[in-house]
N, C-alpha and C positions, 0 to 999 in steps of 0.2 A: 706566741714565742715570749717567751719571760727570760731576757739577755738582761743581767745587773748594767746599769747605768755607768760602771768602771769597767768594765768587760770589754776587752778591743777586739771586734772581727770584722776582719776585712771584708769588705762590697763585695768582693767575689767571691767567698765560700760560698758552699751551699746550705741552706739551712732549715732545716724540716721548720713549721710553724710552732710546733710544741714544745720546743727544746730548752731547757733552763739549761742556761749558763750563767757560773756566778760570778763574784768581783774578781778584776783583778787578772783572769784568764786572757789568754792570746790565742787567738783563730787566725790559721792563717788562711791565705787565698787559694788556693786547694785543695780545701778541706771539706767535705761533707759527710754531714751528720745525719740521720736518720730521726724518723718520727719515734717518740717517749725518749729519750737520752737524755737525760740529767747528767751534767757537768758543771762539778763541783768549782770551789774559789782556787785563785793561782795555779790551773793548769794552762801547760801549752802544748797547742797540738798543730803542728808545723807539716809542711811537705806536703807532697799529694798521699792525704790520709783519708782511707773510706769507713767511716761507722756506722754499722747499722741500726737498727730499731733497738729501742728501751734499753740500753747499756746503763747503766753507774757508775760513772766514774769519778773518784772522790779526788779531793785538794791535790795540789803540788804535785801532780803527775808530768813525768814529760812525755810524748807522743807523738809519733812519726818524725822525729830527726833525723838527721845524719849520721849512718852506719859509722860505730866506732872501728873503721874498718880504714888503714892508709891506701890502702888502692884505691878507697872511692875517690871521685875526682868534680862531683858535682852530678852527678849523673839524675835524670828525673825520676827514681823507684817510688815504690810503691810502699803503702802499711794498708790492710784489707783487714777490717775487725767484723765480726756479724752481727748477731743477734741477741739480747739478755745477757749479757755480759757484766760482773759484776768485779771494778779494777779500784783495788781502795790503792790507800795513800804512797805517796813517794817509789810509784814503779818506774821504771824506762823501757818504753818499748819504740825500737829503732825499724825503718825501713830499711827495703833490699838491699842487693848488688848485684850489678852487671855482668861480677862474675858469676852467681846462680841464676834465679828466673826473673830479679829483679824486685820480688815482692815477697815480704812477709805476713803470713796469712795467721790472725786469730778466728776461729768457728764460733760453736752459739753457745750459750749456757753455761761459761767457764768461770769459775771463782779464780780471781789473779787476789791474794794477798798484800800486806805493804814489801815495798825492798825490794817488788821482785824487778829482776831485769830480764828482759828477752830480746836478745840481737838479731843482728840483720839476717835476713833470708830465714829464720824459723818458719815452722809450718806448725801448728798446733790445731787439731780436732775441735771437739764437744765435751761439753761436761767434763772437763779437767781440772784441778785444784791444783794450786800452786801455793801455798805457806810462805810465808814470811822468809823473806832472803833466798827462795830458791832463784837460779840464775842460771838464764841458756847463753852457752857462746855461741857462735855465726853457725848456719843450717844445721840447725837441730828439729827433729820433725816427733813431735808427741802425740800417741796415740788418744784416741778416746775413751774417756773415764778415768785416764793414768790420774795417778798425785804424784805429786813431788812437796815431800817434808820439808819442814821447816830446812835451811842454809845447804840443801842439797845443791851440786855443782854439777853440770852437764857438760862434759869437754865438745869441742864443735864437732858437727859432722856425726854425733852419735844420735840413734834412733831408739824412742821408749816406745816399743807397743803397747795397745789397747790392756786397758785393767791393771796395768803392773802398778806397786807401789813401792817407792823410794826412799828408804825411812830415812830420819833425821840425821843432817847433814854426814851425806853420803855423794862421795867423790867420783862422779859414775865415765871413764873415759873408754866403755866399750858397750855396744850397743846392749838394751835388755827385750827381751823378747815378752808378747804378752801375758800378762797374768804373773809373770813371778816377781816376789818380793825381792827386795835390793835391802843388804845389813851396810853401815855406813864402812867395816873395817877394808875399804879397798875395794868397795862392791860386788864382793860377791854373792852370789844367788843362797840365799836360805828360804826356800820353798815357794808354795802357789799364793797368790792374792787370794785365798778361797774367801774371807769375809767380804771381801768386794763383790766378788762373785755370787756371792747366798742375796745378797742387799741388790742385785743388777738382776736377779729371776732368773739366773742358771741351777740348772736340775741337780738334783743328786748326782746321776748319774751323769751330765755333761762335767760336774766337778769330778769326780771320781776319774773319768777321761781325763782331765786336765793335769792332775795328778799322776796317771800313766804316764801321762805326756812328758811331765817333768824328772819323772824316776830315769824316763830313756833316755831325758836332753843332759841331765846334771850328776847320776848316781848310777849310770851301768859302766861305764869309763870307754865307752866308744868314740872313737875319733867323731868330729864333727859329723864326715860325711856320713859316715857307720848308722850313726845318731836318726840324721836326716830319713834316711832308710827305713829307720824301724818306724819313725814316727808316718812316713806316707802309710806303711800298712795300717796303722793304729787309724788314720784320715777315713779308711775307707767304712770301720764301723761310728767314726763321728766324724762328720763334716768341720767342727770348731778345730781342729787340730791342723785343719789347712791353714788356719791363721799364723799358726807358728812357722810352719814350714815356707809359708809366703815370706811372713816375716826375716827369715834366714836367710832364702833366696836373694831380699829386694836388701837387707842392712848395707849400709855405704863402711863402716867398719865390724869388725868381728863382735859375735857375742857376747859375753859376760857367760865365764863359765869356771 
């Protein structure tokens, strides 16, 4: 364990053997950290916070605080980060609330940027990118492989599914469903993530579906449910298209259409 000699952590964290922590940082008694995690100088990471293996997490981050949330009241939530995780400089990421499950959950292998902030109760996947000043409000749930561009805004309670990308600072206050692009003018849909797509080892032909997919969802002008319809027959010659239809199903606010 290579903890800097300015480094305060409390007797009671837990704290894998390997973990460098630098000057100046704050461990609090709740805390545990996983084996490889490097923890850069002046961060703090408060609350009942769980990290797991090989993270980077660089200076002046704050971590697992108090939801900027006035109905919290002191409540014990939770912050649950996984695995390879790479969180550079000057992010905030807040624990639950009592009004959701109590805990906000980061997955493995996700690039968080500087600026970024993600509040209480978020749910965020694997392999997501987050740019510079993008920022979730309260239960927002990110699917896996999403990005969110540079000073993109997430209203709360909206859901990004799997592959979609959010270009630069884009104002997104209704859910986006996976694989399609977000234009920042009010976020509406201008087409499929296909390059994401080509680079993650989807076929010609699962893109080419995907792009069916999106002609029915955004450019036949069938009401929602209409939409929904054509796309379960489309499910039945490609499986990937249930991801959309799921996704419709399970959004806590309406689409992006």
């Amino acid at each position: 364990m290579a903890i800097h000699e300015r480094a305060i952590v409390d007797p009671a964290a837990q704290i894998a053997d390997d973990v460098e922590i630098g000057p100046w940082s704050v461990i609090g008694p709740k805390v545990t950290v996983g084996a490889g995690t490097t923890i850069g100088p002046n961060v703090i990471i408060a609350g009942r916070t769980t990290i797991g293996r090989n993270n980077h997490i660089f200076q002046f981050n704050s971590i697992g605080d108090a939801p900027q949330d006035k109905k919290y009241a002191g409540e014990d939530t939770e912050l649950v980060i996984g695995d390879g995780n790479t969180i550079r400089e000057f992010c905030t990421i807040n624990r639950g609330t009592v009004q959701d499950t109590g805990v906000t959950k980061i997955g493995d292998d996700n690039w968080i940027m500087a600026y970024v902030h993600i509040a209480h109760d978020c749910q965020l996947g694997d392999h997501i990118i987050m740019a510079n000043n993008a920022s979730l409000a309260g239960h927002v749930t990110i699917g896996n492989y999403a990005i969110l561009s540079g000073f993109t805004q997430i209203h709360q309670f909206c859901d990004i599914g799997e592959h979609a990308f959010i270009s630069f600072s884009s104002l997104v206050n209704r859910s986006v469903p996976p694989y399609v692009t977000v234009s920042p003018e009010k976020s509406h849909p201008r087409g499929m993530n296909t390059e994401g797509l080509r680079r993650r080892g989807f076929s010609a032909e699962q893109i080419q579906n995907v792009r069916r997919a999106y002609r029915i969802l955004y450019r036949s002008g069938l009401p929602l449910d209409k939409a929904r319809e054509e796309l379960l027959a489309l499910d039945e010659e490609d499986g990937e298209i249930r991801r959309l239809v799921d996704f419709i199903d399970h959004a806590d606010r309406s689409i992006i259409r």
